[in-house]
N, C-alpha and C positions, 0 to 999 in steps of 0.2 A: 504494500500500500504506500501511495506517496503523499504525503500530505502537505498543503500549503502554509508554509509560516504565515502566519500573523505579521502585518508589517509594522505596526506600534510595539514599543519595547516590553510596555508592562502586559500588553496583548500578549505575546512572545512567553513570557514568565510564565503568565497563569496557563499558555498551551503546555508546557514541560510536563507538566505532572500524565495527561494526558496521551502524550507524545511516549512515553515510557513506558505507561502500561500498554500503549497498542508493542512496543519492541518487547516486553515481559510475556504477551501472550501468545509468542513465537513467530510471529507475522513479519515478514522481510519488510522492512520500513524506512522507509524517506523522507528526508525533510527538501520540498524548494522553496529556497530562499532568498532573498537579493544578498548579496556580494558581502556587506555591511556586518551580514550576521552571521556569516561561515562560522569563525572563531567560538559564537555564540554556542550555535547549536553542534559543534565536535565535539563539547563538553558532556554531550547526553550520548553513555556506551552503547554500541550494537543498533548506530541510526547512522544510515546513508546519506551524506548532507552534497546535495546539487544547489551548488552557487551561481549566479547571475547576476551582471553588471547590470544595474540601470540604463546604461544604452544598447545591450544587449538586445537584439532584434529578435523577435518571437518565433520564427522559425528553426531560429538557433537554436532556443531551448528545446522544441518540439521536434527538432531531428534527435535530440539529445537523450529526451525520454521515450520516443513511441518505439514502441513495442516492448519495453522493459517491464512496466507495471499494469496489474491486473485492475488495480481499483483506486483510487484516488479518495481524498477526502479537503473540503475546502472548509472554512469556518464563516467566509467573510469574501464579499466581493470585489475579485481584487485580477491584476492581469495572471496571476498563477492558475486561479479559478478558470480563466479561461483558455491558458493555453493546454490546460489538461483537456479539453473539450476540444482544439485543436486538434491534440497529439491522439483523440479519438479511444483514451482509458474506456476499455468497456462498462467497467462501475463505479460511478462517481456521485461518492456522497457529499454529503454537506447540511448546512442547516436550512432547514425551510425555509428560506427570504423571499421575497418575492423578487428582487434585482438578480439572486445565486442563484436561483430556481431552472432560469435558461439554461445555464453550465453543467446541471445537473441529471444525471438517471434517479437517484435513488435520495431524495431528500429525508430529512433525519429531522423530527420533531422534538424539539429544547423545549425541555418540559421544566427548564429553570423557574423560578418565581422571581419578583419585582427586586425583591429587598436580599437574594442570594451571593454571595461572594462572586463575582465575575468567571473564578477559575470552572465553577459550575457547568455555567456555557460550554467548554470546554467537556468535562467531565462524562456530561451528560449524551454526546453525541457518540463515546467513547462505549458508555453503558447500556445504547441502542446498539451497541453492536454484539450485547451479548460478552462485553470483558468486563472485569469487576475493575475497580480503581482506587478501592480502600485498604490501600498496603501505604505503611507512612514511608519505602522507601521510595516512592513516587513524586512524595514533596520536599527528599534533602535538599540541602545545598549539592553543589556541584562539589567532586572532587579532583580540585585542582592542584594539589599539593601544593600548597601553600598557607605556611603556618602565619597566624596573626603575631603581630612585634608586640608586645606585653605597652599598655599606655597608649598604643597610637589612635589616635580619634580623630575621624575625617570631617568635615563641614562643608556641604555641598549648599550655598545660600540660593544657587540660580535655580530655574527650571525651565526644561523644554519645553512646557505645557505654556510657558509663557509668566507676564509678568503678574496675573491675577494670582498664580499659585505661589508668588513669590512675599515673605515678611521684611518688614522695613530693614535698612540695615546696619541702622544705629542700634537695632536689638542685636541681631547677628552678632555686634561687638563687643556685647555685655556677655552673651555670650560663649563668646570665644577667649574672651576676657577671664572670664570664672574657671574654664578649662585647663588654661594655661597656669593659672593659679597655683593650679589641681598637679601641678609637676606632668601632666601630660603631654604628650610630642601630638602634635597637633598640624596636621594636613587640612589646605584647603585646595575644593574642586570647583571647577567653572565647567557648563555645559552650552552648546550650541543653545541660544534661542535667550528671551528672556532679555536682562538687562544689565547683565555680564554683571551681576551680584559678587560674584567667584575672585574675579581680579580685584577690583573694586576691594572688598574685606580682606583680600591678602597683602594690598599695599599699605591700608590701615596698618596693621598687622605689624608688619615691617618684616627683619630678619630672626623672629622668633618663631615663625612658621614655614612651612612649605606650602611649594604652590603644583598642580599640574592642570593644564588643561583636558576633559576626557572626553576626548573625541580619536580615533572610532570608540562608542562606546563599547563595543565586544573587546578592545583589546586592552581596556582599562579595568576588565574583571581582574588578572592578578593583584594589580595596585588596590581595588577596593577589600581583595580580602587578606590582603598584608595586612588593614583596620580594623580590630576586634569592634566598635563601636561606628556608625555613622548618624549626621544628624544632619535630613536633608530636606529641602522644598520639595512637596509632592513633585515628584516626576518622574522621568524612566532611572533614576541612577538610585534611588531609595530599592527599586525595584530587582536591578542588577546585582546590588550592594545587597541584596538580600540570599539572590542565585548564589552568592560569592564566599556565602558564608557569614555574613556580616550582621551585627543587631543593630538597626536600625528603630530609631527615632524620627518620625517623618510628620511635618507641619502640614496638616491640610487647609486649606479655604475652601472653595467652591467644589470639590470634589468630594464623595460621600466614601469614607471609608471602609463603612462596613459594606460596602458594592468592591473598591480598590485598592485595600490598604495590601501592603506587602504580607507574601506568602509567612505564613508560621507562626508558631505563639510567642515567640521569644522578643518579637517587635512591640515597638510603642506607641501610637499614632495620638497626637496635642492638635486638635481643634477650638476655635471658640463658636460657640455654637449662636450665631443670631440668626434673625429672623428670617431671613432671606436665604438661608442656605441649608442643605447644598444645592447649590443654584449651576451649576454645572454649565455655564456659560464658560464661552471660551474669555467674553470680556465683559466686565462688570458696568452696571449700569447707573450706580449709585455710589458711593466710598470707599468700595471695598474692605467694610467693616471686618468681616473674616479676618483679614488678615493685620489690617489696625488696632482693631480692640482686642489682637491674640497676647496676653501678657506674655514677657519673659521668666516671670517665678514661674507661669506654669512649666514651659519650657525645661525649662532650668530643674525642675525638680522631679521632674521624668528622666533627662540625663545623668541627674544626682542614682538616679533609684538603677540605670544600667552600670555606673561605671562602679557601683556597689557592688 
């Protein structure tokens, strides 16, 4: 079966658990991907990962797979979706959508509910096929051999998602301020998109921190789980940093956690809860209270409670 990666990161994550138990149920399995996330997904044992360039032309790929795989699975409509429909997979499933529907033989009813963890989605088209999914080594971290440095704690202030997902960054400073206090080695990260939060607090900072930029994010997974601790704006690196082995501390605004907070119970997720959210707008239309009126004690005493 070849399945299509999800092209959002934290999509990606919550596919993993999924993605594993179809390779646990003995099924020769694939992942196509774009280019970006090869590194990503070789991390998950005994999965076939077909990489493709963004400028890669669609018949490339569909020389590449027709006649290798018997059945496909897609989650989301996307051009993988369709070049498997090209490449002519005689069984291709996927979720009932009405836009996936065309690409499709064999749609697969997500009998998720409203208020369920996102990985469900996932899960659930998995458990239409007849394979079970409730073995906890389906949601570890990745093993990447690589052991966490005793102390080190990373601060990811930016996010992809944008600047709605991101806290002011005079808190950021308080702190990164209290951490360093704390005799901690302290890493900061900046991510594509957003409002380069990342440099910005590391020039604050000065030369008592590190700085990296992490982009490709696949190839920044060793660097996040060199950090026993991260503490990040919702976004894909909270997400990654979790794949990576990492305990993560993740600031939501407009996004609903109990829908997308990072895989595992060992994470911590600090929202302020007003009235307007989660509003899950990509841009706020009013003050963006969410993330103004999110204190830093609360912050701060979440971090206190992991680095315990």
């Amino acid at each position: 079966m070849l399945v299509a990666a999800p092209e959002r990161w934290d999509e990606a994550c919550f596919a993993v658990p999924a993605v594993r138990a179809l390779v646990a149920s003995g099924l020769g399995v694939g992942v196509l991907c774009g280019e970006g996330q090869r590194e990503f997904w070789e991390t998950v044992a005994g999965l076939t990962v077909i990489g493709f360039s963004a400028r890669a032309k669609a018949k490339v790929v569909v020389a590449e797979i027709s006649g290798k795989w018997q059945a496909s699975l897609a989650w989301e409509t996307s051009g993988a979706a369709e070049i498997f429909k090209i490449a002519a997979i005689p069984r291709r499933l996927g979720t009932d959508e009405r836009k996936l529907n065309k690409f499709l033989t064999h749609p697969l009813v997500d009998t998720t509910g409203p208020l369920e963890h996102r990985v469900r989605h996932y899960l659930s088209a998995v458990e239409e096929l007849g394979i079970g999914t409730a073995r906890a080594e389906f949601f570890a971290p990745a093993l990447l051999g690589v052991e966490p440095v005793p102390g080190a704690v990373l601060l990811c202030p930016g996010s992809d998602f944008g600047p709605n997902h991101e806290w002011p960054l005079e808190k950021w400073l308080h702190i990164a301020d209290g951490i360093l206090q704390s005799g901690r080695r302290v890493t900061i990260a900046s991510v594509d998109g957003g409002r380069g939060l990342g440099k910005m607090l590391a020039e604050k900072l000065g030369e008592g921190v590190e700085f990296f930029h992490a982009t490709p994010l696949a190839g920044a997974l060793p660097l996040l789980a060199v950090h026993g601790l991260v503490i990040a704006a919702d976004g894909s690196l909270p997400h990654l940093a979790a794949y990576a082995g990492a305990t993560c501390v993740t600031l939501f605004g407009p996004n609903d956690p109990a829908w997308k907070r990072p895989l595992g119970k060992r994470h911590a997720v600090v929202r302020r809860h007003v009235e307007c959210a989660p509003c899950l707008l990509p841009r706020c239309p009013l003050d963006m209270r969410c993330q103004n009126e999110l204190e830093a004690e609360r912050i701060w005493q979440a971090v206190r409670e992991k680095l315990a």
